[in-house]
C-alpha positions in Angstrom: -3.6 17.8 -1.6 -3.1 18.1 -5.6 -4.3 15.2 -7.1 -1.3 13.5 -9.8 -3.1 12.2 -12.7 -0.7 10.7 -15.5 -1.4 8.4 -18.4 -0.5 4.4 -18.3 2.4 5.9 -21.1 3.8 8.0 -18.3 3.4 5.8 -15.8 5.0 3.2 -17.6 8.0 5.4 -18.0 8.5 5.4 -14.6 7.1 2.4 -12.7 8.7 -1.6 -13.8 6.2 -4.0 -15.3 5.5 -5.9 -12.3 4.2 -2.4 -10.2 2.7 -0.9 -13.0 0.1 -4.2 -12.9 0.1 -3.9 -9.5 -0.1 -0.2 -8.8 -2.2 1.2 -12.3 -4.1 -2.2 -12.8 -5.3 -3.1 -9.3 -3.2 -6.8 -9.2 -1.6 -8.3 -6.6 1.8 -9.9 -6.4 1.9 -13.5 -4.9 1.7 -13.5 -1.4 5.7 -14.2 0.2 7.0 -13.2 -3.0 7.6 -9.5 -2.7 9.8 -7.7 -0.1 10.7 -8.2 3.2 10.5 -5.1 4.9 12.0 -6.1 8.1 12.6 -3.0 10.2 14.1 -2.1 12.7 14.8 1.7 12.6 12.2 4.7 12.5 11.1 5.4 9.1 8.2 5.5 7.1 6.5 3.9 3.6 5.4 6.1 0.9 4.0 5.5 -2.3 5.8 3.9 -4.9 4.2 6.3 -7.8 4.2 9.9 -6.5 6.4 9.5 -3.0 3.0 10.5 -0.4 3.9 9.2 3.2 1.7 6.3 3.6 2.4 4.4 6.6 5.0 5.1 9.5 6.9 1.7 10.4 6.2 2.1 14.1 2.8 0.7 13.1 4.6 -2.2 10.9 3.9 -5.6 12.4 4.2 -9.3 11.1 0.4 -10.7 9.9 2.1 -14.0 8.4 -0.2 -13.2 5.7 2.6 -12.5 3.2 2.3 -8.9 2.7 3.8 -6.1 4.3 0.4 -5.4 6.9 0.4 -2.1 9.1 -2.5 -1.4 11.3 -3.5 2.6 11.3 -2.1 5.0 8.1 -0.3 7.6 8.7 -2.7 10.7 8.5 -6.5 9.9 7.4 -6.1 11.9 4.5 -3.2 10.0 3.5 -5.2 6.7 1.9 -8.7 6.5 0.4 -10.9 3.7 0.5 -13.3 1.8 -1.7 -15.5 -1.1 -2.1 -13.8 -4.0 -4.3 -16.1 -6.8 -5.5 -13.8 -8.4 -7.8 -12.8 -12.2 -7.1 -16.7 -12.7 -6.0 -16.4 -11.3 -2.7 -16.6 -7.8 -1.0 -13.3 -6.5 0.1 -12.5 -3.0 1.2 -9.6 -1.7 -1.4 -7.2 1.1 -0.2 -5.2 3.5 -2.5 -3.0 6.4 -2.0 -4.8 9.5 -2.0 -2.9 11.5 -4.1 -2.4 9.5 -7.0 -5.0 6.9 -7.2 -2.0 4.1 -6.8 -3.8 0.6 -5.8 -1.8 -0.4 -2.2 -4.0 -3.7 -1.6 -6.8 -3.9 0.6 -7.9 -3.5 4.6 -9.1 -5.7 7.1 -11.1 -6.1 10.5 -8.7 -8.5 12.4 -5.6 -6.2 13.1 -3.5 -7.4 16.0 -3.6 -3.8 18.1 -6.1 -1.6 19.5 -7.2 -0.1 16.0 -7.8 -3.9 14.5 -7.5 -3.1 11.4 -4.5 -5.1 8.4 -3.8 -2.7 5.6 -2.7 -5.5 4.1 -0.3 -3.6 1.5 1.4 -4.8 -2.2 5.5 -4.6 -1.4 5.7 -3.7 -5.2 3.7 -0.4 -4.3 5.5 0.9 -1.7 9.0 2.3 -0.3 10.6 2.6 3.2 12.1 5.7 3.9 15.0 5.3 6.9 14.4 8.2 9.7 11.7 10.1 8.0 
């Protein structure tokens, strides 16, 4: 996979204020406060900044935690992770893969057999109907 680098200019051009922070900058919106992605068809999420499949919705489900959560990706070469120590604690941070976009962060007490939460930013990601 190509790698998209682009400056914070470009990405600006492209991205509202609100995902640019989120996305570029590594912050998180308020939890409840973005999207509901309440679905019910087949689809799948990509990436807000370059459009790479992240996340199918079959593997969507409802945390309560106030962020979209999903509990596998949707290829493993599809999201890379890193160690976060911000806020004083350790947190595992996921990003897409081909662009470096920040998607939030992932988490040992997922509901289904893979128990994992990627516990994703609504403002950096899309849902795709039927893809």
């Amino acid at each position: 996979m190509k790698k998209i680098i682009k400056s914070d200019e470009d990405w600006k051009k492209i991205l509202t204020e609100e995902e640019f922070l989120v996305t570029r900058k590594k912050g998180t919106e308020p939890a409840f406060s973005g999207k509901e992605f309440n679905i019910i068809n087949k689809g799948s999420f990509t990436c807000k900044c370059c459009n790479a499949n992240l996340f199918n919705s079959s593997a969507k489900f409802n945390s309560g935690c106030g962020w979209p959560s999903f509990y596998e990706q949707i290829s493993p070469e599809a999201i890379i992770m890193q160690i976060d120590t911000t806020l004083g604690m350790e947190r595992t941070e996921i990003l897409c893969a081909k662009c470096d976009s920040h998607l939030g962060h992932i988490f040992d007490d997922g509901p289904h057999s893979s128990g994992q939460r990627y516990c994703v930013n609504s403002l950096s990601i899309d849902y795709k109907e039927g893809e």
